[in-house]
C-alpha positions in Angstrom: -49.7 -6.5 1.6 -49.9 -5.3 4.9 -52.7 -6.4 7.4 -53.8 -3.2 7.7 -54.4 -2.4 4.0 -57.4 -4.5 4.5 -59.0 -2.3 7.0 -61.8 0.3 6.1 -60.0 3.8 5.8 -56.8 2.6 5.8 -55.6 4.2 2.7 -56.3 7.7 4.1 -54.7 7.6 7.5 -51.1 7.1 6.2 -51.1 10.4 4.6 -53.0 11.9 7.5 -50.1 11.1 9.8 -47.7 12.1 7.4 -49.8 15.0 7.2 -49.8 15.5 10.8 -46.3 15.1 11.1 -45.2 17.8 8.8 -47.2 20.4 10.4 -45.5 19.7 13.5 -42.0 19.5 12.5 -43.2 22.9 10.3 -44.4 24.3 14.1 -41.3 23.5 15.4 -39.2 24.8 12.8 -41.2 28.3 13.3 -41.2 29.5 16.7 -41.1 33.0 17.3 -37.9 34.1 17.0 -36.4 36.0 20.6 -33.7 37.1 21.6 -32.1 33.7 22.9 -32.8 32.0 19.5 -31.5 34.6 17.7 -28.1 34.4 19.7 -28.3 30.5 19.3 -29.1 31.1 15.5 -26.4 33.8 14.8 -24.2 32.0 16.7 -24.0 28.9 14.8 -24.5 30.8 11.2 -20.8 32.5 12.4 -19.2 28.9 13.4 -20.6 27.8 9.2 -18.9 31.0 8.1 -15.7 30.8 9.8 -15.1 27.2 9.3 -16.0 28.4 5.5 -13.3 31.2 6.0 -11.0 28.4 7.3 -11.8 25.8 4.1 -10.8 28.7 1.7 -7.5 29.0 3.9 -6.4 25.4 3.1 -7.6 25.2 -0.1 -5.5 28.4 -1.3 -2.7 27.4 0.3 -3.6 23.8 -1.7 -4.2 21.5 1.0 -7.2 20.5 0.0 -8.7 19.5 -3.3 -11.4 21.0 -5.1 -14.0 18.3 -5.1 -13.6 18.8 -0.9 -14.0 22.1 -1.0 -17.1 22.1 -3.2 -18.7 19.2 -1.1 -17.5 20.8 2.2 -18.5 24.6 1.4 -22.0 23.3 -0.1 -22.8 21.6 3.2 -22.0 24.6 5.1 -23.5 26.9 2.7 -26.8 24.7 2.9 -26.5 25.2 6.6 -26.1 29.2 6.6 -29.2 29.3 4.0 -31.3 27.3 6.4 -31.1 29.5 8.8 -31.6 32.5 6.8 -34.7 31.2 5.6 -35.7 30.7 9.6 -34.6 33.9 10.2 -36.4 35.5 7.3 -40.0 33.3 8.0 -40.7 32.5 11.7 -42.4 35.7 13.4 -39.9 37.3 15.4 -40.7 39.6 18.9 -40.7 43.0 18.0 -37.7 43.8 20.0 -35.6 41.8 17.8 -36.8 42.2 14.3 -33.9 44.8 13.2 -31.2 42.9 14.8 -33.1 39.5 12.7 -33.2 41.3 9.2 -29.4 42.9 9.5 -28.6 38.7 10.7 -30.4 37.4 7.4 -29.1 40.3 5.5 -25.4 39.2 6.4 -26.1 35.6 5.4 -27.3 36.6 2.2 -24.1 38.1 1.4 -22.2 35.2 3.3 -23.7 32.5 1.0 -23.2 33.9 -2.3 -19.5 34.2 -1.2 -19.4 30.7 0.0 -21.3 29.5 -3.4 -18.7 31.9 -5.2 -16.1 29.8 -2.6 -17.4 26.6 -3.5 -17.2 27.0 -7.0 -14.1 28.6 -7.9 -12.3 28.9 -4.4 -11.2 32.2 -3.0 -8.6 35.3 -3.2 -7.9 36.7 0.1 -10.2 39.4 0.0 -13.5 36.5 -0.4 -11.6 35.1 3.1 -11.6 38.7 4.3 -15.1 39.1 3.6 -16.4 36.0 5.2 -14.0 37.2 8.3 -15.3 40.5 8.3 -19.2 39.0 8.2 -18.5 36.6 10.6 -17.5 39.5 13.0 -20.5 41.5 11.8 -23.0 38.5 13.1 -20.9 38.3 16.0 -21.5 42.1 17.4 -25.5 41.6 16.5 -25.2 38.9 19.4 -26.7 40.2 22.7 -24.6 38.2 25.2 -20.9 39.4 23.3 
Protein backbone atom coordinates (compact mmCIF):
# COMPACT_ATOMS: atom_id res chain seq x y z
CA UNK A 1 0.00 0.00 0.00
CA UNK A 2 1.08 3.18 -1.12
CA UNK A 3 1.91 6.14 1.37
CA UNK A 4 -0.57 8.10 -0.01
CA UNK A 5 -3.50 5.72 0.35
CA UNK A 6 -3.36 6.72 3.89
CA UNK A 7 -4.08 10.35 3.29
CA UNK A 8 -7.70 11.91 3.75
CA UNK A 9 -9.22 12.09 0.10
CA UNK A 10 -6.88 10.12 -1.40
CA UNK A 11 -9.15 7.59 -2.93
CA UNK A 12 -10.92 10.41 -4.96
CA UNK A 13 -8.08 12.31 -6.55
CA UNK A 14 -6.81 9.39 -8.66
CA UNK A 15 -9.86 9.37 -10.63
CA UNK A 16 -10.08 13.07 -10.59
CA UNK A 17 -6.81 13.24 -12.52
CA UNK A 18 -7.70 10.54 -14.67
CA UNK A 19 -10.67 12.51 -15.04
CA UNK A 20 -8.93 15.50 -15.76
CA UNK A 21 -6.71 13.96 -18.11
CA UNK A 22 -9.31 12.59 -20.47
CA UNK A 23 -11.03 15.78 -20.97
CA UNK A 24 -7.92 17.20 -22.11
CA UNK A 25 -6.68 14.64 -24.43
CA UNK A 26 -10.75 14.76 -25.54
CA UNK A 27 -10.02 18.80 -26.09
CA UNK A 28 -7.20 18.16 -27.93
CA UNK A 29 -8.53 15.53 -30.06
CA UNK A 30 -11.47 18.18 -30.94
CA UNK A 31 -10.32 21.28 -32.23
CA UNK A 32 -12.15 23.03 -34.67
CA UNK A 33 -11.44 21.67 -37.74
CA UNK A 34 -9.87 24.60 -40.54
CA UNK A 35 -8.69 24.53 -43.46
CA UNK A 36 -5.00 23.49 -42.48
CA UNK A 37 -6.16 20.53 -40.44
CA UNK A 38 -8.29 19.42 -42.91
CA UNK A 39 -5.38 19.33 -45.48
CA UNK A 40 -3.16 17.61 -42.71
CA UNK A 41 -6.12 15.19 -42.01
CA UNK A 42 -6.97 14.32 -45.71
CA UNK A 43 -3.63 14.14 -46.35
CA UNK A 44 -2.59 11.42 -44.17
CA UNK A 45 -6.22 9.52 -44.63
CA UNK A 46 -4.85 9.33 -48.64
CA UNK A 47 -1.10 8.00 -47.54
CA UNK A 48 -3.58 4.98 -45.22
CA UNK A 49 -5.43 4.39 -48.44
CA UNK A 50 -2.75 4.23 -50.94
CA UNK A 51 -0.47 2.19 -48.88
CA UNK A 52 -3.83 -0.02 -48.55
CA UNK A 53 -4.03 0.17 -52.44
CA UNK A 54 -0.34 -0.96 -52.43
CA UNK A 55 -0.95 -4.00 -49.70
CA UNK A 56 -3.74 -5.33 -52.08
CA UNK A 57 -1.06 -5.07 -54.92
CA UNK A 58 1.33 -7.54 -53.23
CA UNK A 59 -0.94 -9.62 -51.86
CA UNK A 60 -2.68 -10.34 -55.35
CA UNK A 61 0.31 -10.81 -56.94
CA UNK A 62 0.99 -13.33 -53.64
CA UNK A 63 3.80 -11.68 -52.01
CA UNK A 64 2.41 -11.45 -49.02
CA UNK A 65 0.37 -13.80 -46.81
CA UNK A 66 -3.03 -13.37 -45.55
CA UNK A 67 -2.51 -13.10 -41.90
CA UNK A 68 -0.19 -9.80 -43.08
CA UNK A 69 -2.55 -8.44 -45.00
CA UNK A 70 -5.32 -8.74 -42.41
CA UNK A 71 -3.07 -7.32 -39.53
CA UNK A 72 -1.59 -4.66 -41.90
CA UNK A 73 -5.04 -3.47 -43.68
CA UNK A 74 -6.73 -3.55 -40.00
CA UNK A 75 -4.10 -1.06 -38.67
CA UNK A 76 -4.56 1.14 -41.58
CA UNK A 77 -8.17 0.78 -41.67
CA UNK A 78 -8.23 1.70 -37.78
CA UNK A 79 -6.28 4.75 -38.84
CA UNK A 80 -8.60 5.98 -41.83
CA UNK A 81 -11.71 5.37 -39.25
CA UNK A 82 -10.08 7.56 -36.73
CA UNK A 83 -9.97 10.22 -38.57
CA UNK A 84 -13.34 9.88 -39.99
CA UNK A 85 -14.75 9.97 -36.67
CA UNK A 86 -12.58 13.44 -36.16
CA UNK A 87 -13.75 14.65 -39.19
CA UNK A 88 -17.39 13.76 -38.55
CA UNK A 89 -17.28 15.23 -34.51
CA UNK A 90 -14.95 18.15 -33.96
CA UNK A 91 -16.87 21.50 -35.01
CA UNK A 92 -15.47 22.51 -38.22
CA UNK A 93 -15.30 26.52 -39.62
CA UNK A 94 -18.04 27.07 -41.73
CA UNK A 95 -15.96 27.55 -44.77
CA UNK A 96 -14.91 24.13 -44.67
CA UNK A 97 -17.77 22.02 -43.59
CA UNK A 98 -18.73 20.65 -47.27
CA UNK A 99 -15.24 19.97 -48.29
CA UNK A 100 -15.18 17.92 -44.37
CA UNK A 101 -18.39 15.86 -45.01
CA UNK A 102 -17.48 14.89 -48.92
CA UNK A 103 -13.60 13.94 -46.85
CA UNK A 104 -15.53 11.67 -44.23
CA UNK A 105 -17.92 10.61 -46.84
CA UNK A 106 -14.86 9.12 -48.96
CA UNK A 107 -13.48 7.33 -45.88
CA UNK A 108 -16.59 5.73 -45.29
CA UNK A 109 -16.48 4.12 -48.51
CA UNK A 110 -12.56 3.69 -48.19
CA UNK A 111 -12.92 1.55 -45.05
CA UNK A 112 -15.51 -0.79 -45.93
CA UNK A 113 -13.24 -1.56 -49.03
CA UNK A 114 -10.19 -1.88 -46.83
CA UNK A 115 -12.34 -4.21 -44.26
CA UNK A 116 -13.70 -6.02 -47.48
CA UNK A 117 -9.52 -5.96 -48.34
CA UNK A 118 -8.63 -7.21 -45.12
CA UNK A 119 -10.87 -9.92 -45.10
CA UNK A 120 -10.83 -11.55 -48.35
CA UNK A 121 -8.17 -9.51 -50.30
CA UNK A 122 -8.95 -7.70 -53.46
CA UNK A 123 -9.78 -7.89 -57.45
CA UNK A 124 -8.43 -5.06 -59.37
CA UNK A 125 -11.43 -3.08 -59.42
CA UNK A 126 -11.32 -2.92 -55.02
CA UNK A 127 -7.44 -1.52 -55.97
CA UNK A 128 -9.10 0.79 -58.49
CA UNK A 129 -11.43 2.02 -56.11
CA UNK A 130 -9.15 2.78 -53.28
CA UNK A 131 -6.90 4.57 -56.25
CA UNK A 132 -9.69 6.40 -57.47
CA UNK A 133 -10.71 7.57 -53.66
CA UNK A 134 -7.34 8.33 -52.80
CA UNK A 135 -7.38 10.81 -55.81
CA UNK A 136 -10.81 12.02 -54.77
CA UNK A 137 -9.37 13.11 -51.11
CA UNK A 138 -6.48 14.41 -52.89
CA UNK A 139 -8.49 17.22 -55.16
CA UNK A 140 -10.56 18.18 -51.76
CA UNK A 141 -6.98 19.36 -50.54
CA UNK A 142 -6.62 23.20 -50.73
CA UNK A 143 -2.85 23.51 -51.28
CA UNK A 144 -2.90 20.66 -54.55
Amino acid sequence: MSACANLPGSRLLVPGLVAVVVLLLSACSSSTIDASNLDKKVESAQAFISEARFVAEKSREGKLTGAYRRAHVDALRDEVDGIRNQLESAPKQPQVAGKTAQAAALLGEASKLMADLADHGTDEAGQSRLEELANSLKELRSGD
